[in-house]
N, C-alpha and C positions, 0 to 999 in steps of 0.2 A: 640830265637836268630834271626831267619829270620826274623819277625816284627823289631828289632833292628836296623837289616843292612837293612831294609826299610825304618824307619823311617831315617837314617844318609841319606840316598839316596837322599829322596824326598827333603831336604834341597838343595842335593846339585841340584838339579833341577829350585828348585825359585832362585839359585843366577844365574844360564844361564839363562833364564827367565829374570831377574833385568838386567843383563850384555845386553841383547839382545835388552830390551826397552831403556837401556843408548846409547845406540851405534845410533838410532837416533838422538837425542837429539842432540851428537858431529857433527854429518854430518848438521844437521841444522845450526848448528853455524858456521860453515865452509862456507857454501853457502852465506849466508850473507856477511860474509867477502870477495868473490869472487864477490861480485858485487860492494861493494865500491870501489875497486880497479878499477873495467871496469870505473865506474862513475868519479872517478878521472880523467882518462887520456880523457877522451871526450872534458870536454870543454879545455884541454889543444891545441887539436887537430883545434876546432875554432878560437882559439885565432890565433894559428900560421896560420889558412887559412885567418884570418881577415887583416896580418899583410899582406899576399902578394898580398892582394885585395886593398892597398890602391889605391884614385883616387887622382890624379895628376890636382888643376884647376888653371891654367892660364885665365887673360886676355888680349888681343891683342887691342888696340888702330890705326886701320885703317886710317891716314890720306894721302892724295895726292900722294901714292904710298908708305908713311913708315909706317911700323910698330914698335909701340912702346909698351912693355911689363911692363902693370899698376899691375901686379899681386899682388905683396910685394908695393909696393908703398908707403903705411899708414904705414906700417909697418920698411920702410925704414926711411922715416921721420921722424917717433916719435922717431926711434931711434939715429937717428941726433940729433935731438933735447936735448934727455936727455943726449945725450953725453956733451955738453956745459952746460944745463939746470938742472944742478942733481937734487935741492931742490924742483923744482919747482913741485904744484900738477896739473896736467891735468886733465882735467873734462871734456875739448870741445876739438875735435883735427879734423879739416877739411882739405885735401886735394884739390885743384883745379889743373886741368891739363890743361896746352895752350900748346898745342904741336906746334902750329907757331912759338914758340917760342923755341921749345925743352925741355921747363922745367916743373915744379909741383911748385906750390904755395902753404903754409900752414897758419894757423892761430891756436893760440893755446888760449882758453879762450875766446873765439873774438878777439884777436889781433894779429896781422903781422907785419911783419919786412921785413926789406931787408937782412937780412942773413934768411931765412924761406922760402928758395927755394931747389931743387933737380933738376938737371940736369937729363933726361931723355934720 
């Protein structure tokens, strides 16, 4: 009878043993999981330092004591432009600035107009 209750024993030995070598297994796969989570929020962290890092560029047009601000300039124009011009396709779009004058001249395609001006 003692061999008996030895042999039911020793089984129940290999399943702590089994139980013992599973129970790494679960903490590895835990760990993994704990680092996708850190790697998510990182570039999230870049992203928000990138947004309050933006740079601000201006340019300043120096003549005879004025300053005239050409920054949006091209960007003001064209949008002149296809305000009246909807259909129209742009290909060439040139800027000229005469500040003796106060104003920007444009050309769209190679050609100019007398409304293809911006007050400066």
């Amino acid at each position: 009878m003692a061999d008996k209750a030895a042999e039911k024993k020793a089984p129940a030995k290999k399943t702590a043993a089994k139980k013992a070598a599973a129970a790494p297994k679960t903490a590895e796969k835990k760990a993994p999981a704990a680092k996708k989570d850190v790697e998510k929020k990182a570039p999230a962290a870049k992203k928000a330092a990138a947004k309050k890092a933006e740079t601000v560029l201006k340019t300043i047009l120096q003549i005879d004591g004025k300053d005239f601000d050409i920054s949006g300039l091209a960007e003001k124009a064209l949008k002149q432009y296809k305000s009246v011009h909807k259909r129209k396709v742009v290909t060439d779009f040139t800027v000229y600035v005469k500040p003796e004058e106060n104003a920007a001249y444009f050309t769209v395609n190679g050609e100019g107009g007398d409304d293809f001006k911006i007050d400066l």
